[in-house]
C-alpha positions as CSV (number, residue, x, y, z in Angstrom):
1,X,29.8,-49.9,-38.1
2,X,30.7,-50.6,-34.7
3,X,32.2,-54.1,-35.9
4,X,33.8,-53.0,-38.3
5,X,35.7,-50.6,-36.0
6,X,36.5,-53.2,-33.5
7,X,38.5,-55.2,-36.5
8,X,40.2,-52.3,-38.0
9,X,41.5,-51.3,-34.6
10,X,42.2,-55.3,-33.7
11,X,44.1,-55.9,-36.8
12,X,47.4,-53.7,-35.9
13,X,47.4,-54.8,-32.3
14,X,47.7,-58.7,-33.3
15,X,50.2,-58.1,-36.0
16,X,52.3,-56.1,-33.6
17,X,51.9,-59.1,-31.0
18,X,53.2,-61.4,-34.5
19,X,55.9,-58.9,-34.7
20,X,57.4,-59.0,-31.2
21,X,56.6,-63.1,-30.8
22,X,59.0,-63.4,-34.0
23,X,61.8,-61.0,-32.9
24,X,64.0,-63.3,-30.9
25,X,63.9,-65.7,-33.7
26,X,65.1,-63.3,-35.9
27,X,68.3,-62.0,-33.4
28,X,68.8,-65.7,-33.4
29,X,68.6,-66.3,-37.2
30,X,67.0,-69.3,-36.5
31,X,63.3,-70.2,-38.0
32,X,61.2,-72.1,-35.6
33,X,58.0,-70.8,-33.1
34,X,56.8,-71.0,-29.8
35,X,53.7,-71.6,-28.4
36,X,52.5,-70.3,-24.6
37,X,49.5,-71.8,-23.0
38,X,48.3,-69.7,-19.7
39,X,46.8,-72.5,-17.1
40,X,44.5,-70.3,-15.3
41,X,42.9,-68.0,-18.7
42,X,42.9,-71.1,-21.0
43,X,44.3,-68.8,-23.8
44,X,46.7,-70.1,-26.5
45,X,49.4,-67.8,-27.6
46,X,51.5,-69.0,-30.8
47,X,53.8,-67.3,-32.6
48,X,53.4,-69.2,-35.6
49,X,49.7,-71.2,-35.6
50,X,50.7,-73.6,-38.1
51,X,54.0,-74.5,-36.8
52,X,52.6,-75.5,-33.6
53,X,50.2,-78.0,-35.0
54,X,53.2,-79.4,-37.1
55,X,54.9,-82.8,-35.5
56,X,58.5,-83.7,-35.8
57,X,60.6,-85.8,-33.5
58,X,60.7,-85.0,-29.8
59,X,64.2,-85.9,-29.7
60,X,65.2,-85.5,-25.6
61,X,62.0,-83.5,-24.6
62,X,60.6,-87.3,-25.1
63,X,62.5,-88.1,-21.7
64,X,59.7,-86.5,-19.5
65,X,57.7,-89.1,-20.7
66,X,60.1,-91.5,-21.0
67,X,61.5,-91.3,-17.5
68,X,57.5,-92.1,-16.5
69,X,57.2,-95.0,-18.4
70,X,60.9,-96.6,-17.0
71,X,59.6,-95.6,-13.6
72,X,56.2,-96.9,-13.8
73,X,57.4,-100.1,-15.6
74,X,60.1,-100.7,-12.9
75,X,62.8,-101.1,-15.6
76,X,64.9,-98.2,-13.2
77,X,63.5,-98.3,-9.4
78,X,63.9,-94.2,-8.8
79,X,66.1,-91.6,-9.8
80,X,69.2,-92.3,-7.7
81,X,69.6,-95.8,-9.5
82,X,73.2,-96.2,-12.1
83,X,72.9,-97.0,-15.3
84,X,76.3,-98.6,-16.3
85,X,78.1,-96.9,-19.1
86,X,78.5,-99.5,-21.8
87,X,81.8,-98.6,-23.3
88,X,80.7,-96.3,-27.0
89,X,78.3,-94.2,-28.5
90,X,78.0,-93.0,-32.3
91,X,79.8,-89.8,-31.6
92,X,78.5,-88.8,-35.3
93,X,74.8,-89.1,-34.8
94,X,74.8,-88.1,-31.4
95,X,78.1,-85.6,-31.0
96,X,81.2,-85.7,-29.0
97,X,80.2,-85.3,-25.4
98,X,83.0,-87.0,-23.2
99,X,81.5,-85.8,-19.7
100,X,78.4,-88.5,-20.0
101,X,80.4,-91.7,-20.8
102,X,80.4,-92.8,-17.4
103,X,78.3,-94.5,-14.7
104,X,74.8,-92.1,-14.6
105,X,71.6,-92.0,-12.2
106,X,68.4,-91.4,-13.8
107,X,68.7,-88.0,-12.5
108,X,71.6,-87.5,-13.9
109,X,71.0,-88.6,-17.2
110,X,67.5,-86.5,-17.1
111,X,69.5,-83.1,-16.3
112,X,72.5,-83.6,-18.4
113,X,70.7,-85.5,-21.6
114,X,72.8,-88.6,-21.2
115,X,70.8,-89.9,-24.2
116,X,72.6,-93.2,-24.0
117,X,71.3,-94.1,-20.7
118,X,67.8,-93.8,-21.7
119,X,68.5,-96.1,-25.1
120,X,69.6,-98.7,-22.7
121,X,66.4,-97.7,-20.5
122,X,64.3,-98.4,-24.0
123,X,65.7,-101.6,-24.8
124,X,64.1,-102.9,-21.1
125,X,61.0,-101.6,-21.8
126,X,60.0,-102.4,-25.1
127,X,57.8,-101.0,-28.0
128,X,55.2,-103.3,-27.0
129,X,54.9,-101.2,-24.2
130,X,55.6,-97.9,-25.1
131,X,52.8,-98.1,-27.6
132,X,50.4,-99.3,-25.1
133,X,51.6,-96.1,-22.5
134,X,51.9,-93.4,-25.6
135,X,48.6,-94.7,-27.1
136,X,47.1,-94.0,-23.3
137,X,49.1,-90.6,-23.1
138,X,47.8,-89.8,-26.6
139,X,51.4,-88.6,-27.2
140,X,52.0,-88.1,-30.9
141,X,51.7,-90.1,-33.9
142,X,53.0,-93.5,-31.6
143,X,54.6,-94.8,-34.9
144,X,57.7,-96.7,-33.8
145,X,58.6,-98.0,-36.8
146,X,62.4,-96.7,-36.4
147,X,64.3,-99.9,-36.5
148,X,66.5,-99.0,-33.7
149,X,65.3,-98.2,-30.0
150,X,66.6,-95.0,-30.6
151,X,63.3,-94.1,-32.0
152,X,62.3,-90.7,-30.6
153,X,65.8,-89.4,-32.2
154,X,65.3,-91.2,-35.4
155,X,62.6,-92.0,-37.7
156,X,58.8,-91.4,-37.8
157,X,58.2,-90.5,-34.5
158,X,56.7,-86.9,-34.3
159,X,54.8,-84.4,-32.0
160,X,53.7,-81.1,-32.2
161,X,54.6,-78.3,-30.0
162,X,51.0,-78.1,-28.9
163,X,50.7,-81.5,-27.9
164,X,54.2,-81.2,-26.0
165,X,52.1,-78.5,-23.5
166,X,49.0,-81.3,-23.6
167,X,51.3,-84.0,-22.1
168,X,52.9,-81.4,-20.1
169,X,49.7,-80.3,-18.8
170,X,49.0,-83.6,-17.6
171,X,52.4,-84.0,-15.9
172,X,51.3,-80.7,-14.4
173,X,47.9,-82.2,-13.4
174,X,48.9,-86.0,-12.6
175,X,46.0,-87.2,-14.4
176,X,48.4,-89.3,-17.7
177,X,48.2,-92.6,-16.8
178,X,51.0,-92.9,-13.8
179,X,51.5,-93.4,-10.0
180,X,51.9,-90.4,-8.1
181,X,55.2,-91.6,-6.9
182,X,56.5,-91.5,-10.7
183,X,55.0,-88.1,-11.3
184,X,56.7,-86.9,-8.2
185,X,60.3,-88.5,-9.1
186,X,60.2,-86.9,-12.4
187,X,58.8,-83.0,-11.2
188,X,61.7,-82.7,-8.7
189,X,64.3,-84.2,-11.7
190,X,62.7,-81.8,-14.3
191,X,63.5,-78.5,-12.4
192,X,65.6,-76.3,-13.9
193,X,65.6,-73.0,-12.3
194,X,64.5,-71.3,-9.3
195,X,63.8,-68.2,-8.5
196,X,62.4,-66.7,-5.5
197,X,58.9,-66.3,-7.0
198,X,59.3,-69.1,-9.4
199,X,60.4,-72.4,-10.5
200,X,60.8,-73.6,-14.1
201,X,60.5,-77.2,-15.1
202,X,61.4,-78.1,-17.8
203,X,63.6,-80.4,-20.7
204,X,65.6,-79.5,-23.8
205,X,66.0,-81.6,-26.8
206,X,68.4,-81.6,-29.8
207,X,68.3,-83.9,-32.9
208,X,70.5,-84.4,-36.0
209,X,68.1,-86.4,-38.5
210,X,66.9,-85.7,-42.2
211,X,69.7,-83.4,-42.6
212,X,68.0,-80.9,-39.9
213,X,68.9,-80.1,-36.7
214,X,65.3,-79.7,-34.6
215,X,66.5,-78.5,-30.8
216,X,63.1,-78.3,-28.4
217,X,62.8,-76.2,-24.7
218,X,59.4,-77.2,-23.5
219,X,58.3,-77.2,-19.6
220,X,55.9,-74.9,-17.4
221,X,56.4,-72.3,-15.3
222,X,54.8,-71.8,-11.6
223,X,54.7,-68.2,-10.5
224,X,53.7,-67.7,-6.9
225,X,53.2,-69.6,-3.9
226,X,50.0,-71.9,-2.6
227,X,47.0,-71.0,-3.8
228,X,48.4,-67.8,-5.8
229,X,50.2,-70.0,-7.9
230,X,50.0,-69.3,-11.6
231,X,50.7,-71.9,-14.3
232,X,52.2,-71.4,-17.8
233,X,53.5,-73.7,-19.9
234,X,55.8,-73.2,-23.2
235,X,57.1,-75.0,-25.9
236,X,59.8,-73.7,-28.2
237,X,60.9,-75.9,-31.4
238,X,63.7,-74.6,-33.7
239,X,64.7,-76.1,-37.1
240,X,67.4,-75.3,-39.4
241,X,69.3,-77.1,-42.8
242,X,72.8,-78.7,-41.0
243,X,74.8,-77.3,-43.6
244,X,73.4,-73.8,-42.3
245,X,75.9,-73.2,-39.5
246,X,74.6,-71.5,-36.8
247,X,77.1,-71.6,-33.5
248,X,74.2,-70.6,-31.1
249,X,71.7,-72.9,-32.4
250,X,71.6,-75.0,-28.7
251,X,72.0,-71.4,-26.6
252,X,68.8,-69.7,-29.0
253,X,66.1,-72.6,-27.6
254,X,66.4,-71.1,-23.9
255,X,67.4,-67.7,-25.2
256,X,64.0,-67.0,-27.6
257,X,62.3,-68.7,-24.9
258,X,62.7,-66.3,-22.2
259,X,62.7,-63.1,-24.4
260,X,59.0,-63.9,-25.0
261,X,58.7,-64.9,-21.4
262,X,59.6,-61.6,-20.3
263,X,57.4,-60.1,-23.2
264,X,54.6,-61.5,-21.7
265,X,55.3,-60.9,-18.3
266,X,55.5,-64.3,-17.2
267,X,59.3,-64.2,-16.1
């Protein structure tokens, strides 16, 4: 009797938690999920399970892992270093965005998602050794099979949102297979707001393939100072037909984000 009291009364508190994880998707009129991983409880929150176990590309949310690999490869020598601009970009696959074609530093082209500079980045490293670095990271499927080096926008490539908060966790931790000087470089080049109780580091990600648009906000959030500090860490996928116009598409991956952020009382 007693157990079957417990689920009747737990059965309307999760679906109201369901509820209130899915109404800043809905404001935005945008399908998609986010999944919430609390460092110090080791609870999971997702707002759609099955969606956070589902891998697509990364698109520029790949560039955490990416800027580790250039770093630890010494294909860039720190985040100050210029990439030259190399005169053109595909405009259609990538969008008109005049305010990157120029000379970038890594930091740069981390905080303003100067995709082109890490393309050029790609074709120093290699796929030889990206698969050996992903395989170590355990960082999606590894297929690189994409023809182009271009291959975290395009193609086969895929993670899910819950393995974008296992890497991040390890950023978070140090332990993925870098120096700590890299890991260093890329937390100072990955923050993205500060508050006077927190910072938020994180990376956004938009792609145009398979006739979807999949835009990303993943990161972690530290709340509190020294050993107070409290660790959360989020990742936010939305997907949507491109014929399905949608103006706030790009705005709705931070916006959703915070909403349940605030829900839960971590912002």
């Amino acid at each position: 009797m007693i157990r079957l009291l417990l689920s009747i009364l737990c059965v309307p508190f999760l679906a109201l938690g369901q509820a209130d994880l899915q109404k800043p998707f809905k404001e935005c009129g945008i399908n998609g999920s986010i999944t919430v991983y609390d460092y110090q409880t080791k609870k999971w929150t997702f707002s759609n399970q099955t969606d956070a176990i589902t891998p697509t590309l990364p698109a520029s949310t790949f560039k955490v892992v990416n800027t580790l690999i250039a770093l630890e490869t010494g294909v860039i020598k720190d985040e100050n270093e210029l990439v030259k601009w190399h005169g053109k970009t595909d405009t259609t696959r990538y969008g008109y965005r005049p305010r990157i074609y120029r000379d970038l530093s890594l930091k740069q082209a981390f905080q303003m998602s100067a995709g082109w500079v890490y393309v050029v980045l790609a074709t120093r490293i290699g796929k030889k050794r990206y698969r050996h670095y992903l395989s170590q990271c355990k960082y999606g499927n590894v297929d690189l099979s994409q023809s182009g080096d271009d291959f975290w926008n395009f193609g086969k490539f895929a993670i899910s949102p819950k393995n974008q908060i296992e890497i991040l966790q390890g950023v978070y931790e140090e332990t993925l297979p870098f120096s700590k000087r890299s890991f260093r470089i890329l937390k100072k080049i990955m923050v993205a707001e500060q508050g006077k109780n927190y910072v938020i580091r994180a990376k956004t990600g938009w792609t145009r393939d398979g006739g979807k648009d999949t835009g990303w906000w993943i990161g972690y959030v530290e709340k509190g100072k020294g050993n107070s500090t409290r660790v959360y860490f989020f990742a936010t996928r939305l997907i949507k037909n491109r014929a399905d116009k949608n103006k706030n598409f790009g705005k709705c991956r931070k916006t959703i984000t915070r909403k349940v952020l605030k829900q839960m009382g971590i912002l």
